[in-house]
N, C-alpha and C positions, 0 to 999 in steps of 0.2 A: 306095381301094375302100370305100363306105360302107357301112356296116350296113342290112339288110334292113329291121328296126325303126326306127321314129320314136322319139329320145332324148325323156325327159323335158322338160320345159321351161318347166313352172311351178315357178319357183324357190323360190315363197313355201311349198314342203313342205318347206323344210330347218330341219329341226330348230326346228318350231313351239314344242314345248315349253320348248327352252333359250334361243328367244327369247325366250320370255315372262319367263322366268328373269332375263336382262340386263339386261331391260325396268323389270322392275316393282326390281329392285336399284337400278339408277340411276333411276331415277325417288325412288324410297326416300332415295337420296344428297342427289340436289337437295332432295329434301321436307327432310332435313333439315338443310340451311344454311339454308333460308330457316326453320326453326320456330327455330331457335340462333340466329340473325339476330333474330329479333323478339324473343324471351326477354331476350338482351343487349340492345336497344337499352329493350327496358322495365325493364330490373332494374341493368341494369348500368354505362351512360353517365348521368353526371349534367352539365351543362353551365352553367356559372358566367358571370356576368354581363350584360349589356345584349344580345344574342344569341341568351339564349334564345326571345324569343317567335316568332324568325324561324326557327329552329330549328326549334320544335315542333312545326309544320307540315308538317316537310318533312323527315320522317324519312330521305329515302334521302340526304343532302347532307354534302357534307366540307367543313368550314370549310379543308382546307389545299389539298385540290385546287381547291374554286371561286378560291380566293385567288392562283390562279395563273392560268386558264382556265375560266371555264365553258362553252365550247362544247365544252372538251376532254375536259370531266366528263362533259357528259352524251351527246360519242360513245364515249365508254369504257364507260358505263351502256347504251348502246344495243348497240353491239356485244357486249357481253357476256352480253347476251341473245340476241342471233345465235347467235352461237358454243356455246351451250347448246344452245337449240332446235336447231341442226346437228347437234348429238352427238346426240340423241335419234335425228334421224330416221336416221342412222347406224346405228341399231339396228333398220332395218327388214327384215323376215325375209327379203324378196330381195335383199336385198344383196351376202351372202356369195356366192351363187351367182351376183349379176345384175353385179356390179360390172364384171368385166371383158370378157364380153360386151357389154354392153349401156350403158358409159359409160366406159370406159377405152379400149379398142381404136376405136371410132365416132371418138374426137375426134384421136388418133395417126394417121388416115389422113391421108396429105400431110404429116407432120411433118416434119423433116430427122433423120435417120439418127443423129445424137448425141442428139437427146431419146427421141427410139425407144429407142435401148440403153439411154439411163438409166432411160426408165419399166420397162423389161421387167426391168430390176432388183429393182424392187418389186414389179411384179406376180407374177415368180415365187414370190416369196415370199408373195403375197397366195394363187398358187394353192394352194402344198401347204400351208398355214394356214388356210383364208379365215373360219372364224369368230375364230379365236385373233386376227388381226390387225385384223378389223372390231371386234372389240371395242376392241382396244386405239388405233384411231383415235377411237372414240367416244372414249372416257378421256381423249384429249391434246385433242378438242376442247370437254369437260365442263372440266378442268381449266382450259382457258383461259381460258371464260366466269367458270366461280366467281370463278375469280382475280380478273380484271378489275373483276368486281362486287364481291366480296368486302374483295380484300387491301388496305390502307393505300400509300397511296405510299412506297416503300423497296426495297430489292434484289427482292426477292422477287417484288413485281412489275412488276420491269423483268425478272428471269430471264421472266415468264410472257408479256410482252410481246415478250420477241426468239424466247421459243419460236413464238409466236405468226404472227412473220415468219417464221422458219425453216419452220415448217408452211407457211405460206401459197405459200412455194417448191416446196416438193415436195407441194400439191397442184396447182398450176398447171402443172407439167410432166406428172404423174403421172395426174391426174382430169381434165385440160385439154387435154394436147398443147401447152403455152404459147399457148392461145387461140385462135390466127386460123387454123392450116393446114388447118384441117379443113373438108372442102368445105359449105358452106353458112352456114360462119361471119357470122355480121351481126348489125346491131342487132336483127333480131328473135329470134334465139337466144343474147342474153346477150353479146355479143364485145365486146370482147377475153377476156372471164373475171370471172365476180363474183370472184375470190379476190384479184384486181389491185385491189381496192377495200378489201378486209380487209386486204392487203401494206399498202397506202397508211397506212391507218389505225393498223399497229402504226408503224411509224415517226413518225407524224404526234403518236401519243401517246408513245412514246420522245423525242419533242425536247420536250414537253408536261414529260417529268419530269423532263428534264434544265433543264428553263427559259426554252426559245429563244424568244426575240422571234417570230418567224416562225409560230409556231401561232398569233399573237392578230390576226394578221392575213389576213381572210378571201381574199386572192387565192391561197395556196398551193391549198385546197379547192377554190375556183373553175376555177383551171386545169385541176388533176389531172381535174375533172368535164369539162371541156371536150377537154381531150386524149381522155378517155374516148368522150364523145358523138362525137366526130369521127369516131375508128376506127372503132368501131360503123357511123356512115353512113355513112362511105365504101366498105365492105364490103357493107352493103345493096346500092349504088350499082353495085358491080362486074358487068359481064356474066357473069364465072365463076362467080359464086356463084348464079347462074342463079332470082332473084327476078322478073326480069320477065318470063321465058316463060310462055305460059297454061298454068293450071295447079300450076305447080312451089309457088307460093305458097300458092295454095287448097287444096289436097291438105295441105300440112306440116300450116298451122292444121288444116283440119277432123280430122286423125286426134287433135290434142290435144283438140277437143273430144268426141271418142269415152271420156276418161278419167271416171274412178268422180270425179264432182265436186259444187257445190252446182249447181243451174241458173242461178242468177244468173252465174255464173264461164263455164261452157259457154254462155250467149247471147248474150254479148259477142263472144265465138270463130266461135261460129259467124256469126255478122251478118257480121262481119270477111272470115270462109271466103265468103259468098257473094259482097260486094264483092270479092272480089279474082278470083272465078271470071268476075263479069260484063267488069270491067276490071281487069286484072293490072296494067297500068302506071299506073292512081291509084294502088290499093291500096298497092304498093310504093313510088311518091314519097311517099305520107303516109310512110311508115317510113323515108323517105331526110330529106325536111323536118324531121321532128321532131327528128330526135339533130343533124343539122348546123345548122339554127337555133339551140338551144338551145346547142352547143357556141361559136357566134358570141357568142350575149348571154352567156355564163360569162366569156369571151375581153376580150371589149369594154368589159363590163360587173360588174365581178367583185364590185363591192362593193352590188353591187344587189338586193333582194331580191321586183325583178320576175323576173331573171334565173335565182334560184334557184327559185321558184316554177312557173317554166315551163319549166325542166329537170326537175324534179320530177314536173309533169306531162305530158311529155313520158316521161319514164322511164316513169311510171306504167301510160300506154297502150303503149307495145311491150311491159311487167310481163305486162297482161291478155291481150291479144291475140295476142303473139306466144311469153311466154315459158306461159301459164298458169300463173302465178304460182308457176311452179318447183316445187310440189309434189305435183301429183298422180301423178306416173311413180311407181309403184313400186319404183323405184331413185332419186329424187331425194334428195341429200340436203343441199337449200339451199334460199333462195330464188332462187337463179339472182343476176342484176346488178340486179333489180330493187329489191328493200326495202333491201339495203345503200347500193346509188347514193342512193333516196330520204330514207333517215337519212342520211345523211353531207349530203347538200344544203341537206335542211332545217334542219343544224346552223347553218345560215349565217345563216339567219331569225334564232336567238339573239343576242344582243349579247355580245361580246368582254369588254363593261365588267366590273370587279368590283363589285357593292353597297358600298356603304362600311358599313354594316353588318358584312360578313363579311371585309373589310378590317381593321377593330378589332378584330373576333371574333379574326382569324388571326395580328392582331399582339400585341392588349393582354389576353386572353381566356384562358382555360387549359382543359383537359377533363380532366377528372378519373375513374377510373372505380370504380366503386363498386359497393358492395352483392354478396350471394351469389353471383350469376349473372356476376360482370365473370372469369371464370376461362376461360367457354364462351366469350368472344370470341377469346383467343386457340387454341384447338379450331377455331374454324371458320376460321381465317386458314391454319391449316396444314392445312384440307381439298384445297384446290388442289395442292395441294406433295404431297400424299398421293397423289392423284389422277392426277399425272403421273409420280410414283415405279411406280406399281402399273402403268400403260401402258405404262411404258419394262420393267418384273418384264414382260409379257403379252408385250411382244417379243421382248423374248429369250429365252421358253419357246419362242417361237413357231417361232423361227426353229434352235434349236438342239434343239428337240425333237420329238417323233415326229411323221411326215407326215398332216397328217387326210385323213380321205377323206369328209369332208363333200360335195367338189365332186364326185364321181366317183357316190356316191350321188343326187346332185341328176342329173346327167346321166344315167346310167344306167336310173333309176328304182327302182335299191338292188338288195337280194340278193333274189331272191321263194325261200320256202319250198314244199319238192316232197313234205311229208308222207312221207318216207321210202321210196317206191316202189319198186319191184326194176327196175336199169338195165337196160334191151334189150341183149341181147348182143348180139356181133359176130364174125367169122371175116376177120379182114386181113393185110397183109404190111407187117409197117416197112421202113422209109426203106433198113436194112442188110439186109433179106432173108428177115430171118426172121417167122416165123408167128406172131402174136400172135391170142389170142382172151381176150373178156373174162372168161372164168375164168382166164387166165392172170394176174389181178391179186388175186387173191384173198387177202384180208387184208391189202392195202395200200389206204390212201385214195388215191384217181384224182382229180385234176381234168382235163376232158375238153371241148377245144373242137374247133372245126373251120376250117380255114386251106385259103387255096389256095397250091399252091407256088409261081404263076406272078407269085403279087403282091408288088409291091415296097415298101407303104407302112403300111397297116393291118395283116396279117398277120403283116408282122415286130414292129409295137410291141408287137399282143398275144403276140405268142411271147415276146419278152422282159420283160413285164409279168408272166408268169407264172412265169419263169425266177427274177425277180430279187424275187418275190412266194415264192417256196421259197427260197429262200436264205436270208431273214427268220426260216427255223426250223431253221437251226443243223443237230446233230450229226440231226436228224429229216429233213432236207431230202431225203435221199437214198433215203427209207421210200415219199413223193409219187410217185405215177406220174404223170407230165404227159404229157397224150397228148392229140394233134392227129389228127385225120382230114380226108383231103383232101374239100376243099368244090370241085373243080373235073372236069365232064364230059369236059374236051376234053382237058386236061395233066395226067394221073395215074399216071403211071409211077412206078417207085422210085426211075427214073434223076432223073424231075423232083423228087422229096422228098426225095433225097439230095441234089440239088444245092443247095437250101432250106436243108438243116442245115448243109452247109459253109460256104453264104455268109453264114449270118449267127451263124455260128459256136456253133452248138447241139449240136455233135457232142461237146466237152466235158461235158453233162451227159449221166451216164449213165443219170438216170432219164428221160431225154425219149424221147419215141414221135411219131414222123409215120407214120400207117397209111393203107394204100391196098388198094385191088382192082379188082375191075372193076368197069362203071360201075351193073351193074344189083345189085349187094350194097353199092355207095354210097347208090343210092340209096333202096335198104330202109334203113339205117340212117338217111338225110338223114330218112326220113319215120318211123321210128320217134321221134327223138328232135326233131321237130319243126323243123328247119333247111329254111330255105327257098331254094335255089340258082336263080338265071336266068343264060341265057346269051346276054347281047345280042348286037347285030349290028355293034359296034363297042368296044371296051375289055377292060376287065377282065372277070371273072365277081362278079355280085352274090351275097353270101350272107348269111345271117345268122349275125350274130358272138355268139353265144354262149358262155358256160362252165359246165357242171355242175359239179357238188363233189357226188362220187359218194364212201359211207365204206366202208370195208375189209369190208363184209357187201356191198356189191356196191348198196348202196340211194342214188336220189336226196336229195339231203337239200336240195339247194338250187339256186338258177339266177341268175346275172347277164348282164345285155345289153351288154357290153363295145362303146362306139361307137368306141374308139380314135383316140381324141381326144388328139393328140400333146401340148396345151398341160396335160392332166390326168394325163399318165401317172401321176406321183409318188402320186397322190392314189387313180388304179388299182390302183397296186403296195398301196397299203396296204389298200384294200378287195377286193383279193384273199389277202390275208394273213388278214384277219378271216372273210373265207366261211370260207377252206378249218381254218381253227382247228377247228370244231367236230366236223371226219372225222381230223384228224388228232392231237390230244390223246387 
């Protein structure tokens, strides 16, 4: 049975101000690896012999890493700028609230039943947390980029490299649905999963540190790109995923082009929306052609750098066109498959070779570090390590500490304040028979909604929401009048409110009240207290779910829109704990 009222739904009002707060911290963090970054490399690396002039230049380069791979250098430098800019937009104010509406549950539809239970693992926990844990995923994905970029080759960041894959597992199942099941999957929305590209990559730089012949050789990237392009087209290609009906394609793009963007970004999208509304079956071959070509010449062609070039640009156009370069959603927090496919492709461009230069540098050469400032290098090497300490501290607060009700607030639209007003009395009869009127509460704080007894789904969660919301205050719990007034014309007997209490076993608390009468002193009260009741001509009874938090002088002091929204209970239970604090302390 829905609530009368429209729930909130612009997410981005949750807790503006302590976004800004996370915001502008971690921004503050990165700002300062990169000013200790540059401090130490001006004051504190000094660089001895025939080396330095190539050096000089080229502030951001490791003579041990290049000496081993530099394609592998500069995808560990590239992604590790990924993986930063991710944690950032992780911190976007709709998140907390948008995450699991709006990009966790969409891509779980069609999943198989074992990834379902394991994401709802996480997601629980993401509901009764959702800012405690979106921070703390920023944090593990900040920590992995500093790393990356930051740490010297040695344990430290090989731990931030397997975290790395570790993460990229449980966001592929969790932020993903493992990629393909979800109805509309294809090369134009990213499929198989950008994360399948970051996985790639940590391993790719883990055999990198361990040494393997196999990174210096361009066919492993090749492949993995081609296996990628493949699935993607062939998914395009499927009649399930229903790309070549008219329409189905031109509608996805044009509402991306509806997003808050540059126009150069939205013209492309839309040209694209109009070609495909004129003819759906080019529109859609261009997007089947480009990933399964390109997948052919990575295939054919691995060591080719026509072949990466034009997977590249190939990526590039589904990037614009189909993905909108993955950031303008207000829950985005990546680039989608797009700029990680295109760095890792272009790595390929790079040559394998090492300089014989840094060949000498790495064998005959030594680094010495020196001067006031060579202290701050080792500070900034243990920022990542720091970083992923304090994310792993934020989870486990998270999860073993009090329930937020960030998300209940976001949904709800929060407690609204009633200026203290004198509550409308009432003259009814409880559930057991006897005669209650609101002077009969007098000097006790009431919280005061209204249920029907006939309903089987909303009205029990909010009856137990508020049950298990008083409980929350101990040896006081028992002081709270909880008092329910029937919200139904047709079924309001005591026999019906009685049988309400037993079945969902409310008769145990002896401060609960389910009050009734007849229907024309219902609905004085429905219309005193602003409840709005319909009785269609098929279902349930419509009403609106409300609860006052009325204080022991008999006065409104506050009002919440309870939508009874089963996946937020937790999150209800605690921001009904917080209303009624104020009437009952």
């Amino acid at each position: 049975m829905p609530g009368m009222g429209s729930s909130a739904q612009d997410f981005g009002v949750l807790s503006s101000s302590l976004y800004s707060l996370l915001l502008l911290s971690t921004v503050a963090a990165v700002g300062l690896v990169v000013i200790l970054g540059i401090m130490s490399s001006l004051f504190g690396v000094t660089l001895r012999g025939g080396a330095d002039r190539y050096f000089k230049g080229r502030p951001w380069l490791n003579a041990k890493d290049l000496s081993r791979s530099p394609r592998a250098h500069l995808i560990r430098i590239g992604f590790g700028i990924l993986w930063i800019v991710d944690g950032l937009f992780q911190l976007r104010p709709n998140m907390p609230g948008g995450f699991i509406s709006q990009v966790a549950q969409p891509v779980l539809q069609g999943a198989p039943s074992f990834i379902v239970s394991v994401a709802n693992v996480f997601l629980s926990v993401w509901n009764a947390h959702p800012i405690r844990v979106d921070l703390a995923t920023s944090w593990v994905q900040l920590a992995i980029g500093v790393g990356l970029i930051t740490l010297p080759r040695g344990v430290l960041r090989r731990v931030v490299l397997y975290l790395s894959l570790v993460w990229s597992a449980i966001v592929f199942v969790v932020g993903n649905g493992a990629g393909v099941f979800y109805h509309g999957a294809a090369f134009v929305t990213g499929a198989p999963s950008a994360i399948l590209i970051y996985g790639f990559v940590s391993i790719y730089l883990l055999s990198a540190e361990s040494g393997r012949n196999w990174i210096k050789d361009s066919r492993a990237i090749s492949y993995f790109g081609a296996a990628f392009l493949l699935v993607g087209g062939v998914m395009e290609a499927l009649p399930s995923e229903g790309y070549w009906r008219a329409n189905a394609l031109s509608s996805m793009i044009s509402q991306m082009s509806q997003a808050n963007q540059p126009g150069i970004a939205s013209f492309g999208i839309r040209e694209f929306a109009n070609l495909a509304a004129l003819s759906p079956t080019i529109a859609n071959l261009i997007l089947v052609v480009l990933p399964i070509s390109s997948a052919l010449l990575l295939y054919v062609l691995p060591k080719s750098k026509l072949s990466a070039i034009w997977a590249s640009a190939a990526m590039f156009i589904g990037w614009w066109v189909g993905m909108d370069f993955g950031i303008f959603s207000s829950t985005a927090t990546d680039f989608n498959s797009g700029l990680p496919f295109i760095l890792l492709t272009l790595s390929l461009l790079r040559t394998a070779e090492v300089p014989e230069v840094v060949k000498n540098f790495a064998t005959d050469q030594t680094v010495t570090i020196e001067g006031p400032f060579s202290k701050i290098k080792g500070f900034i090497f243990g920022l990542p390590l720091t970083g992923l300490m304090l994310s792993l501290a934020i989870i486990v607060v998270a999860v073993f500490g009090p329930v937020s009700d960030a998300m209940a607030q976001v949904d709800s639209a929060g407690v609204q304040p009633l200026g203290n007003t004198p509550a409308p009395g009432f003259s009814l009869v409880n559930y057991n028979g006897k005669h209650v009127t609101m002077a009969s509460f007098k000097g006790r704080p009431v919280i005061l909604t209204f249920l029907d007894p006939m309903c089987y789904d909303s009205c029990p969660l909010i009856a137990q929401e508020l049950v298990a919301a008083d409980s929350m205050f101990g040896k006081q719990a028992s002081k709270v009048a909880l008092v329910a007034v029937v919200a139904d014309p047709v079924f309001h007997s005591t026999s019906n409110t009685a049988a309400f209490v037993a079945s969902h076993g409310l008769g145990k608390y002896k401060n609960w009240y389910f009050l009734t009468g007849s229907v024309s002193k219902l609905q004085k009260i429905w219309n005193s207290y602003e409840v709005t009741v319909v009785t269609p001509r098929e279902g349930m009874i419509l009403h609106s779910q409300l609860v006052y938090f009325i204080n022991s002088r008999g006065q409104e002091v506050s009002l919440l829109e309870d939508t009874a929204n089963e996946q937020l209970t937790s999150s209800y239970v605690s921001l009904l704990y917080k209303a009624a604090q104020p009437i009952v302390s």
